[in-house]
Every structure is written in structure tokens, then in C-alpha cells.
C-alpha positions in Angstrom: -83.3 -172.6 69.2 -80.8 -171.6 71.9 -78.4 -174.6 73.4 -80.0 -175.6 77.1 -76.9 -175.9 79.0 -76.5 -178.2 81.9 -75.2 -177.4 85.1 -73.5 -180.3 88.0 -71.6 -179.7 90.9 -69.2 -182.3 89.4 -68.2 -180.9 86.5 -69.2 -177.9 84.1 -69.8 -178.7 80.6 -67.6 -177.1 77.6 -69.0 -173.6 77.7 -70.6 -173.2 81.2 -69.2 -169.5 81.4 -71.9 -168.4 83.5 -70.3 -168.8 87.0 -72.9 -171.4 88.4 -72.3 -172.1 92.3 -75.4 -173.3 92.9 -74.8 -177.1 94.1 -76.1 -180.7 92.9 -78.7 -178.4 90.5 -79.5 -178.9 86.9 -81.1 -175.9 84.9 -82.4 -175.2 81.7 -80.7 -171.6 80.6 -81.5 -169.3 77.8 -77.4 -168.3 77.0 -78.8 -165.4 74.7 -81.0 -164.0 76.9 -80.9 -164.2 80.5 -77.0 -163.8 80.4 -77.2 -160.6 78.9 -79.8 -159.5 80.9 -79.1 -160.4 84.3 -75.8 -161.0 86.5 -74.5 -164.5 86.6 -75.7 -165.4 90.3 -79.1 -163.5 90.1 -79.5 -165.7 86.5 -78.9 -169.1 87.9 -81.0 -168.4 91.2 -84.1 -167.7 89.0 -84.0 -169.5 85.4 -86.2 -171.7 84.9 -84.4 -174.9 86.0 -85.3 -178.7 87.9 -83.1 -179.6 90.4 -81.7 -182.5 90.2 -81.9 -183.4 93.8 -85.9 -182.8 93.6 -86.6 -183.7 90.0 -84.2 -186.6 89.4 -84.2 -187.4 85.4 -86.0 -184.5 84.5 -83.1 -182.7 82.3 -81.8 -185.9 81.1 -84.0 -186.6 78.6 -83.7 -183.2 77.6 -80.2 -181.4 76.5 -82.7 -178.6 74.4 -86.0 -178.0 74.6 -88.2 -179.2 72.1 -89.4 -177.7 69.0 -93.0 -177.7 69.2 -95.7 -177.1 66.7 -98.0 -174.3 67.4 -98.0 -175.1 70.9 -100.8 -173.8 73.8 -100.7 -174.0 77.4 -103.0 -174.7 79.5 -101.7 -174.1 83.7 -103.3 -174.1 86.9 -102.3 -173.2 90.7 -103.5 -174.9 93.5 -104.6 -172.7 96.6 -106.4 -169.6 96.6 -107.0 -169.5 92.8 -108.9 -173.1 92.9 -111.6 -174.6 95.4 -112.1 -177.9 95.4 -109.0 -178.3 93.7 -110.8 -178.5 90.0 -108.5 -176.3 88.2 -105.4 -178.6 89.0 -107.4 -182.0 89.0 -108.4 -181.3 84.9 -104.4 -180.6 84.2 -103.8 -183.3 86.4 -106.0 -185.5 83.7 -104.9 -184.4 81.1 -101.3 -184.9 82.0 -102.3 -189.0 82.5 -104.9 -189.1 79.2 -102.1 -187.9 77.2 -99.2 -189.5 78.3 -97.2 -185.9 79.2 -93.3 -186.3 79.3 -91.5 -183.9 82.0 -90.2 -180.9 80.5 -88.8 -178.3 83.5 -90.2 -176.8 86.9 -89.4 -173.5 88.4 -86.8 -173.3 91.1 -88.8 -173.0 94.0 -85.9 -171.1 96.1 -87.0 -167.7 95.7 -91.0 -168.1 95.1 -91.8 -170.3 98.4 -92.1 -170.1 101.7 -91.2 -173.2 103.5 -93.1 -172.6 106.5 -96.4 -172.3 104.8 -95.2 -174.6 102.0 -93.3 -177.2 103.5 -91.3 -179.7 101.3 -92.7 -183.7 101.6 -91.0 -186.3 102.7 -92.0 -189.5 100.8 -91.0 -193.1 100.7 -89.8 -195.1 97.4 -90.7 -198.6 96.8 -91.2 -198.3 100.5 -87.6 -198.6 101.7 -86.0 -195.1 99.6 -87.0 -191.9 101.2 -87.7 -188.9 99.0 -87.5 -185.0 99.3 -90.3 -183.3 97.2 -90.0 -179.4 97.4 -93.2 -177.3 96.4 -92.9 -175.7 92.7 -94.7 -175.7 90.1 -93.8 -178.1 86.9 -94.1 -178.0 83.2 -95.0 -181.0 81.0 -95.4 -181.8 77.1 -98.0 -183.9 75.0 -99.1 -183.9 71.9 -103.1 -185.0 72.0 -104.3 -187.5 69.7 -105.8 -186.5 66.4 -104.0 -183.0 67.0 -101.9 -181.0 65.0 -100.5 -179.0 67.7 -98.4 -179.5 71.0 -99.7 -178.5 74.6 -97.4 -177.3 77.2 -99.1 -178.6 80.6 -98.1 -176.0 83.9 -99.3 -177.3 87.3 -98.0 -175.9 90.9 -98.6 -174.3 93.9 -98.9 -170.3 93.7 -96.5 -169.2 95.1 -95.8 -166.8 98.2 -93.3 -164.8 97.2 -92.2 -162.3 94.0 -95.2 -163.2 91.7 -94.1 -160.6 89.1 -90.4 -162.5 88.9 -92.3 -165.0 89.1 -94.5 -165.0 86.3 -91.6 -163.5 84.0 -89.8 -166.7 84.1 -93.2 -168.4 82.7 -92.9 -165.9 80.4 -89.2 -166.6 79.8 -90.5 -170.0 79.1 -93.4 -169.3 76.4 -90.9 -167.4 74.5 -88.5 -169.9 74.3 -90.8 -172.6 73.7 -92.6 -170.5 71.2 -96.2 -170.8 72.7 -98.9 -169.0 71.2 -101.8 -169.3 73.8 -101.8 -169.8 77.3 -105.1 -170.4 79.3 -105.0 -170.5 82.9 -107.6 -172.3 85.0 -109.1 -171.2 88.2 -111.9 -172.4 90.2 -113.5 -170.1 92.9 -116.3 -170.7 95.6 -120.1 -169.4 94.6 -123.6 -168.9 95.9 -124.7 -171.3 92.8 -125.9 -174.2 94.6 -124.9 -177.8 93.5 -127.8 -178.7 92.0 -127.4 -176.9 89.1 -125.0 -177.1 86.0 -121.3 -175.2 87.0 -121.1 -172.2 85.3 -118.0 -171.0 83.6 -117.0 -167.4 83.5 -113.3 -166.1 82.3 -112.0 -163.4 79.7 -109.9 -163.4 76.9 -107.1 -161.3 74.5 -110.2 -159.8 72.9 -113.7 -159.8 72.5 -114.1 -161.9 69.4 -112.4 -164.8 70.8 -114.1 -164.4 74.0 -117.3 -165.0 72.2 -115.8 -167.8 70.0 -114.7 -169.6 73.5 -118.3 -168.8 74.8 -117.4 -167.2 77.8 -119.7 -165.7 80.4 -118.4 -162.5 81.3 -117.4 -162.3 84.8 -118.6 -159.2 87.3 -116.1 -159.9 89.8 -114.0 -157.5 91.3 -111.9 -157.6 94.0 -108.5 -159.9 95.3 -107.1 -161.6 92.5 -104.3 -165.0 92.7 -101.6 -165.8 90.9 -104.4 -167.2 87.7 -105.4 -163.8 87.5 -101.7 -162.1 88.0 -99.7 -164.3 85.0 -103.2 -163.8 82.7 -102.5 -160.0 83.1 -99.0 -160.4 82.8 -99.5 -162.2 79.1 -101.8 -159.6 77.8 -99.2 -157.0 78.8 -96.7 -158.9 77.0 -98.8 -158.9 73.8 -99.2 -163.3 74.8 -102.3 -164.3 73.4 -104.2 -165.5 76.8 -107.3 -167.0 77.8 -108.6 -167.7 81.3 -111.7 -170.2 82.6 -113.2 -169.9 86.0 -115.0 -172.3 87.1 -117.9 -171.8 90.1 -117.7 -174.1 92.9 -120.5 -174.5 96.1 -119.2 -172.8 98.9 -120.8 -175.1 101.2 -119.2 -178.1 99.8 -116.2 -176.4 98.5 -113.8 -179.6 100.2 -112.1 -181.7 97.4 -112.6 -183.1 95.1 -115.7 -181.8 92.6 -115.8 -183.6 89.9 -118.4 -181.4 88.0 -116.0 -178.3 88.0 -113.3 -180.6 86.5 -115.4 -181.8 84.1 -116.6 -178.3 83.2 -113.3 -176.9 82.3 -112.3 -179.8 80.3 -115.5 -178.9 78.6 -114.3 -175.4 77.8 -110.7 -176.7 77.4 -111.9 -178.1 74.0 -113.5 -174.8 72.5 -109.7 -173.8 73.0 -108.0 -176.7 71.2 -110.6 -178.2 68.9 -110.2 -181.5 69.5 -112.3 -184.0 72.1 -110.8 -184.4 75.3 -111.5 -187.6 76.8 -113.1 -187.3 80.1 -112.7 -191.3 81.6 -114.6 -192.0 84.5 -115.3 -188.1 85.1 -119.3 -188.3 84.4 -119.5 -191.2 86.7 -117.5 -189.6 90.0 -119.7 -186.7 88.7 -122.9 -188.1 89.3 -122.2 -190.0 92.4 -120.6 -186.6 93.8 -124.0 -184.8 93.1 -126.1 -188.0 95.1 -123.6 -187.5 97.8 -124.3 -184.2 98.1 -127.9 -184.4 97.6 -128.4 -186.6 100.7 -126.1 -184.7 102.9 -127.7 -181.5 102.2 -131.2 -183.0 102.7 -130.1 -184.2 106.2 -130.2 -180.8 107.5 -133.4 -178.9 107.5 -131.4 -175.9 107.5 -129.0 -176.5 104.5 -131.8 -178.0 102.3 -133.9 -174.5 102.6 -131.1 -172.9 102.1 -130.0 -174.6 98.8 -134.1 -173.8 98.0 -133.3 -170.2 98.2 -129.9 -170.6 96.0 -131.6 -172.5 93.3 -134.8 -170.1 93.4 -132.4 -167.2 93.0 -130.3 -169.3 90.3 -133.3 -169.9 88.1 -134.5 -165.9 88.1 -131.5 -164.7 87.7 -131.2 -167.9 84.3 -131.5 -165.8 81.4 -133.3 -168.0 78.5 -130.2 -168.8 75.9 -131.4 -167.1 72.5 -131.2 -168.8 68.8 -127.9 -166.7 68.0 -126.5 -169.0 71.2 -127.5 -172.1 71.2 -126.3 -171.6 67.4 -122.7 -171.2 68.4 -122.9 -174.1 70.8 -123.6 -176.2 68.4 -121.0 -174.4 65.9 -118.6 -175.3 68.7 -119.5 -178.9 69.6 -119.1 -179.6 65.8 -115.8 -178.1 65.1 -114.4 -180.1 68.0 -115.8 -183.6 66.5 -114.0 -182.8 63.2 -115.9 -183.7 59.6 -118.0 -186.7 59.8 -116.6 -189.9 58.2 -119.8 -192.1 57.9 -121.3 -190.6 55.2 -123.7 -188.8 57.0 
């Protein structure tokens, strides 16, 4: 494991050779790699690195990263790659069910623009005010009942450089020696709400795309940055997954709880383990009775959810022994041998 050094305006620590004149920042830097490879200003501009004037505390707690056991992770973006904001709210839970401690964020510098991303201003304890730049941030947990660590990645895509950008991810699963990374999107559909969300993606290769149960996906056309740093992974021989989850476009506004709770679904064909899902059914079922009665308010909207759910159910294809087979296969693998005897 290479030595994170740690970079203040105050002061360089013993070995800080690398010519930093970035001010009041703290960064994570790879000394083997990104040193050789890159010029001393163009390094420190685009490491992977929290500042300390955005992230306060974030390095302290760690001088290296972490050794991790077999770690996945599991990132999303919010804008363009998820509607209704799904794809970020199940990283979101998962980074409160599991307790996930800060582990870096990508200088936002060169990926953002500010004028369609503007930095928040915030208050503290009411009195303190506080300068939040758009980035996207890293996290670590280790799931109860697992044997492995997951690396949580949650951000805004960015505007700028999304090949740079996805090579410092990149940078990152090397170092951190991840061995899967699924990316979650969620996209706007002609399924209508009243029927289950559907779940498309691909994988690394076929057999795990079957294993994961994935419907395979006809779309073609604009991609995001989901799409972009699952492409980038397969072309860097990174095992990769990626879950799409189908969202109303009529009541595409956030939050939707069933797409949230779909992915998590999926999430656990990935990781083998439960995830628990807290009050998720519940917002789930009073978002659908929300929806129900505003839909059925308009004459107009309720025949034209009619039509979506009479082209839904023709299009349904009846699920065959061989699949409802593996579902179960699945849902059992994930609950683990039984203890009671049974």
C-alpha cells in the first residue's frame, strides 16, 4: 500500500517533494504512480483529493487508505443519469443503514462548472456559515453479516473532462483494490406507475449478467456519465456491472420510492447479503396512492396510463420455469443457510 501523503498550506510534511501550490487543500496522492506519470502541478490539480476548506476532517482520520477485503462499489450520479433522483437516494441509504465513514471526494476544480453547478452556502448550528462545492464523494462500510467491504461513490456528473474524469475513479479502484463496481442509473419510461419498475442494465459478461438477472436493455442513443465510467471499467479489464432503473415520465419529479427500492433489490443479487430497506415499502406505497389519485383527477392522464398499462401487459412476456428458478436461486443465496432447523 502506497503512503497517502498530506498536503497544507502551512507546512509540507517530511517528503512532500511534489511541488504542491495549491492552497489550504488536503489530498490523498498515489507517490508511485501519479508522480511518475504526470507533472507535479497537473498531479495535484487532479488526484483524487478533499479539500480541506470543503470537506473539513475528511483526511484526518485517514493518513492511508484502508486495506479493504474484497471490496465492491456501488456509485451513482445525480442529473441526467437519474430521474427522480432513485439512483442517488439508494446510495444515499445505504450510506445511513451502514454507518459509512468518509473516505475522499474528487477535486471538483477541473470537472465543474460553477455556473450550472453552483457551490451552497449553508449555515452551521445556525450561526456558522458553510461553503459546499459540487463533487462527487467516496465513502466505506462494511455491511453486517458480510465478508467484504463496499466503497460507496455519490456526486453530481460532472460538466467537464469525463474521460479525466473517470480515470481518477479508476486511479481510485486500483489503489483501493476494488473488484466490482456497479453504477446505478435511473431513466424516465413509457411504463406507467402502476406496474412493478422494471430493471434493465449489462454486465462484464453474459454469465454474470444472467446470474444478476438482468433484462437486457434495447436502448441506444445519449448516454451520461453511468454509462461513460461503466465503459471505461470494461476497457480497463474492471469487472463492472450497471442497473437502470425505469421511472414514469409523467411523474418523473422526486422522489420515487419504488425505483429506490428496486435497485436495492438488485443491489443484493450483487452482494449476497439482505439490504435492509427501513421505511422504503411504506413511502413506496403511499407514493403509488398519491399518484393513483392524481392521475385519476384528469380524464386525460387516467386514459392515458390505460393505454401504457394495456401496452405493458402485451408486451409482459410470461416468466418461464428456468426463471422463476433462478429467482428463487437468488432470493436464497442472499438469506444465507437456514439456522432453524428447517
Amino acid at each position: 500500500m502506497t503512503r497517502a501523503l498530506v498536503c497544507k498550506s502551512r507546512g509540507l510534511r517530511p517528503g512532500h517533494e511534489h511541488g504542491c501550490t495549491q492552497p489550504s487543500c488536503i489530498g490523498y496522492y498515489n507517490r508511485t504512480r501519479l508522480h511518475v506519470r504526470r507533472d507535479a502541478a497537473r498531479c495535484v490539480r487532479r488526484v483524487i483529493r478533499a479539500c480541506e476548506s470543503t470537506y473539513p476532517g475528511l483526511v484526518d482520520d485517514y493518513d492511508d487508505f484502508p486495506e479493504l477485503t474484497e471490496p465492491v462499489m456501488i456509485g451513482a450520479f445525480a442529473g441526467w443519469n437519474d430521474a427522480g433522483d432513485a439512483a442517488s437516494a439508494a446510495v444515499e441509504h445505504l450510506e445511513l443503514i451502514w454507518d459509512a465513514r468518509p473516505l475522499a471526494a474528487v477535486d471538483p476544480e477541473d470537472y465543474y462548472d460553477y455556473q450550472v453547478n453552483r457551490p451552497i452556502i449553508g449555515l452551521t448550528d445556525g450561526v456558522s456559515r458553510k461553503l459546499e462545492w459540487p463533487s462527487t464523494q467516496f465513502s466505506v462500510c462494511r455491511p453486517p453479516g458480510s465478508a467484504r467491504d463496499v466503497v460507496l461513490m455519490r456526486g453530481l456528473e460532472p460538466n467537464l473532462r469525463w474521460r479525466s474524469f473517470c480515470e481518477e475513479i479508476l486511479e481510485l479502484v486500483r489503489e483501493l483494490g476494488v473488484e466490482t463496481v456497479v453504477t446505478l442509473g435511473a431513466l424516465q419510461t413509457d411504463i406507467p406507475h402502476s406496474r412493478p419498475v422494471i430493471v434493465t442494465g449489462s454486465s462484464y459478461d453474459a454469465a454474470s449478467a444472467q446470474r444478476f438477472g438482468l433484462a437486457r436493455t434495447r436502448y441506444e442513443g445519449p448516454t451520461g456519465i453511468t454509462g461513460v465510467l461503466h465503459d471505461a471499467c470494461i476497457q480497463a479489464g474492471v469487472m463492472a456491472v450497471q442497473f437502470w432503473a425505469g421511472v414514469p415520465h409523467y411523474v418523473a419529479t422526486p422522489p420515487n420510492p419504488p425505483a429506490t427500492l428496486a435497485l436495492l433489490h438488485r443491489l443484493e443479487d450483487v452482494l449476497d447479503l439482505p439490504i435492509p430497506v427501513g421505511s422504503l415499502p411504506e413511502q413506496s406505497d403511499a407514493w403509488l396512492e398519491n399518484t393513483n389519485a392524481i392521475t385519476s383527477d384528469d380524464a386525460e392522464i387516467a386514459e392515458y396510463v390505460r393505454s401504457l398499462e394495456e401496452n405493458t401487459d402485451d408486451d409482459a412476456e410470461t416468466p418461464s420455469a428456468d426463471m422463476i428458478a433462478q429467482d428463487f436461486e437468488r432470493y436464497l443465496r442472499r438469506r444465507g443457510p437456514r439456522t432453524d432447523g428447517g
